[in-house]
C-alpha positions in Angstrom: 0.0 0.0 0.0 0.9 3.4 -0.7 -0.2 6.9 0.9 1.3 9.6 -0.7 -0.2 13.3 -0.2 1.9 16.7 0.6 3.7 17.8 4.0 0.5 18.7 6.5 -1.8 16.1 5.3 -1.4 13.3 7.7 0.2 10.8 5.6 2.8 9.9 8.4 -0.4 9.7 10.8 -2.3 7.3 8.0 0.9 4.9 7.8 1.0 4.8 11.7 -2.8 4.4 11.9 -2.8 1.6 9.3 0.1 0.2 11.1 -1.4 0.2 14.5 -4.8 -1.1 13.1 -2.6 -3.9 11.0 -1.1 -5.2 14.4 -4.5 -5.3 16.3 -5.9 -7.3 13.8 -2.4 -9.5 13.9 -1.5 -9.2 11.0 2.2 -8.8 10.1 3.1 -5.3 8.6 6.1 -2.7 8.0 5.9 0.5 6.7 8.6 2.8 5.8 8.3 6.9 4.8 9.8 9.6 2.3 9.5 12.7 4.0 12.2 14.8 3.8 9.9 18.1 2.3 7.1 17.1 4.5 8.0 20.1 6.6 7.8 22.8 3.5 4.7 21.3 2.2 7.0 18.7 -0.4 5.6 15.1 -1.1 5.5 12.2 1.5 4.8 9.1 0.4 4.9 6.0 2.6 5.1 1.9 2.1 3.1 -0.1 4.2 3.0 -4.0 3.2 1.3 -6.8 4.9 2.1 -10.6 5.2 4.7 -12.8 6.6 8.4 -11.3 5.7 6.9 -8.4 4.8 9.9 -5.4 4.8 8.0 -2.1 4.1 9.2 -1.6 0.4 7.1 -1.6 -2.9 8.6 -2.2 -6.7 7.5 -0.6 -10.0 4.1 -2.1 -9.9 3.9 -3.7 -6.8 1.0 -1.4 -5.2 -2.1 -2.8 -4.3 -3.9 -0.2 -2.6 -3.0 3.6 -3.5 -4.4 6.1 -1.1 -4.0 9.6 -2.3 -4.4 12.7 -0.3 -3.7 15.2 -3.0 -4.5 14.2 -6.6 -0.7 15.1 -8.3 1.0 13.4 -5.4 -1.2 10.3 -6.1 -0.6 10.7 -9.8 3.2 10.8 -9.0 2.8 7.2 -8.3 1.5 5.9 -11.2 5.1 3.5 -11.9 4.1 1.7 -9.0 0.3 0.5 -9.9 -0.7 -2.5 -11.6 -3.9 -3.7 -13.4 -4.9 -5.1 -10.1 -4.5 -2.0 -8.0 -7.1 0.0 -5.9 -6.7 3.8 -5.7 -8.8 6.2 -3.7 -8.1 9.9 -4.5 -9.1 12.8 -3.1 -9.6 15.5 -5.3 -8.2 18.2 -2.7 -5.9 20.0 -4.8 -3.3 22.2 -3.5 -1.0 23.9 -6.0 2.6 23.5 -5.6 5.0 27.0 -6.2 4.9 26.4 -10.4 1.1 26.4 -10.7 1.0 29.7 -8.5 3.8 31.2 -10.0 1.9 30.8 -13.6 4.5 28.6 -14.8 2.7 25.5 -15.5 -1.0 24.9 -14.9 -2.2 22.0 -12.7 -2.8 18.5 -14.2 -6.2 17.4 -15.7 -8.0 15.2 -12.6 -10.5 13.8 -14.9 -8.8 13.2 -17.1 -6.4 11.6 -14.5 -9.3 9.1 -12.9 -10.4 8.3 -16.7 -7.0 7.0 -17.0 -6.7 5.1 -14.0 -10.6 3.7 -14.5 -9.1 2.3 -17.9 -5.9 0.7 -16.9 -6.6 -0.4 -13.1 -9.3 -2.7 -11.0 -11.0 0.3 -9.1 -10.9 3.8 -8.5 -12.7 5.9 -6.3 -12.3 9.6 -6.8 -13.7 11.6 -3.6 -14.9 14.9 -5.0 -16.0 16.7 -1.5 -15.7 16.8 1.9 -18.3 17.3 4.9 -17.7 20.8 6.1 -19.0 20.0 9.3 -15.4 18.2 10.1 -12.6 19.8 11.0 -10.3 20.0 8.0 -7.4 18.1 10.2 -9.9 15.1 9.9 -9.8 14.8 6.2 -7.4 12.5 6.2 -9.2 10.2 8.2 -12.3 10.8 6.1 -10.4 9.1 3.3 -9.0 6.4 5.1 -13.0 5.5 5.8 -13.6 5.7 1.9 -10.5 3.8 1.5 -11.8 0.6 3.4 -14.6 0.5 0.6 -11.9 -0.7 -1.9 -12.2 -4.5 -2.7 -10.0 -6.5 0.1 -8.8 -3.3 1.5 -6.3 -5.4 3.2 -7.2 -4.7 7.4 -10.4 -5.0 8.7 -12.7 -2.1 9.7 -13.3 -2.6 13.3 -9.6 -2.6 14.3 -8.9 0.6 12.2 -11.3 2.1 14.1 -10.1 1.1 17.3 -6.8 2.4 15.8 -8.2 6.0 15.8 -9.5 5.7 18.9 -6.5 5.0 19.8 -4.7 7.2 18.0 -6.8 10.5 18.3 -5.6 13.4 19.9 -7.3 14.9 23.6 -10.6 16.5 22.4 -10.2 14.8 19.1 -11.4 11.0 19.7 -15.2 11.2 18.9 -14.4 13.4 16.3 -12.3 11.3 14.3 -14.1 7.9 14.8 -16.9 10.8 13.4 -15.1 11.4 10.2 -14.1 7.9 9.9 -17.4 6.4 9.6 -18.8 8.9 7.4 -16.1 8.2 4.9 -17.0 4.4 5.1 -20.5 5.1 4.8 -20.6 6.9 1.8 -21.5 4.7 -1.0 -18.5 4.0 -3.6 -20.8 6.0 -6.7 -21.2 8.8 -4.4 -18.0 10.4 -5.4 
């Protein structure tokens, strides 16, 4: 599995969450980060894999699951998907320094998802966010629409004893909150 996003999304939180949920369901995992611009907004992208002898590293093409917390970091990752990969995406775009300088313009997400719908198992594409969580909690949001994907590979009830967990003082009901709406919005909901 990959999570890949920008520095200040959470993708260090989602590998340790999905780690932490991994091991209370015993099942083996390792995970492994890229994060050295996290601090100045640069990618992050973290490994996470699953199974005996597992050793937190993926190959060109060796991603099963992609979760993607900004849609140019997720599309950054396209070596390592396969025709059997899952990808959720959330279409919150934040434009690096080139797009707001005018220098380039920001890549097509359509266009984007219609690639991936053509050439991998399943995408999901979430176009919008309840505004009645705080934004810190969007990551968790997507981790709930994440589980959705076919044999998302750790079960439900122990990622959400992972937030519990997990959350922050004052932040507990509100992120099991966020969780479970992302699970329970249907797939075609976008």
């Amino acid at each position: 599995m990959l999570i890949a996003g920008i520095g200040g999304q959470g993708v260090v939180y989602l590998t340790n969450l999905i780690t932490e949920a991994a091991l209370l369901a015993d099942i083996p995992v390792a995970s492994s980060e890229i994060h050295g611009l996290s601090q100045r907004r640069g990618s992050v992208v973290a490994v996470i894999t699953f199974g005996e002898n597992t050793y937190g590293y993926i190959e060109e093409a060796g991603a099963d699951y992609l979760i993607g917390l900004e849609p140019l970091e997720a599309q950054r990752c396209i070596p390592y998907l396969n025709r059997n990969s899952r990808v959720i995406i959330d279409n919150n775009q934040i434009f690096p320094h080139s797009v707001n300088a005018g220098k380039t313009s920001y890549p097509d997400v359509t266009a984007f998802a219609d690639y991936l719908q053509k050439n991998i198992k399943q995408v999901i594409v979430n176009q919008d966010f309840d505004r009645e969580l705080k934004p810190i909690l969007r990551n968790t949001y997507i981790l709930g629409r994440a589980v959705l994907l076919d044999g998302f590979p750790v079960p439900e009830a122990s990622i959400e004893k992972a937030v519990e967990n997990s959350a922050k003082a004052g932040f507990k009901d509100e992120s099991i909150r966020a969780f479970l709406l992302g699970r329970n919005k249907s797939i075609e909901q976008g």
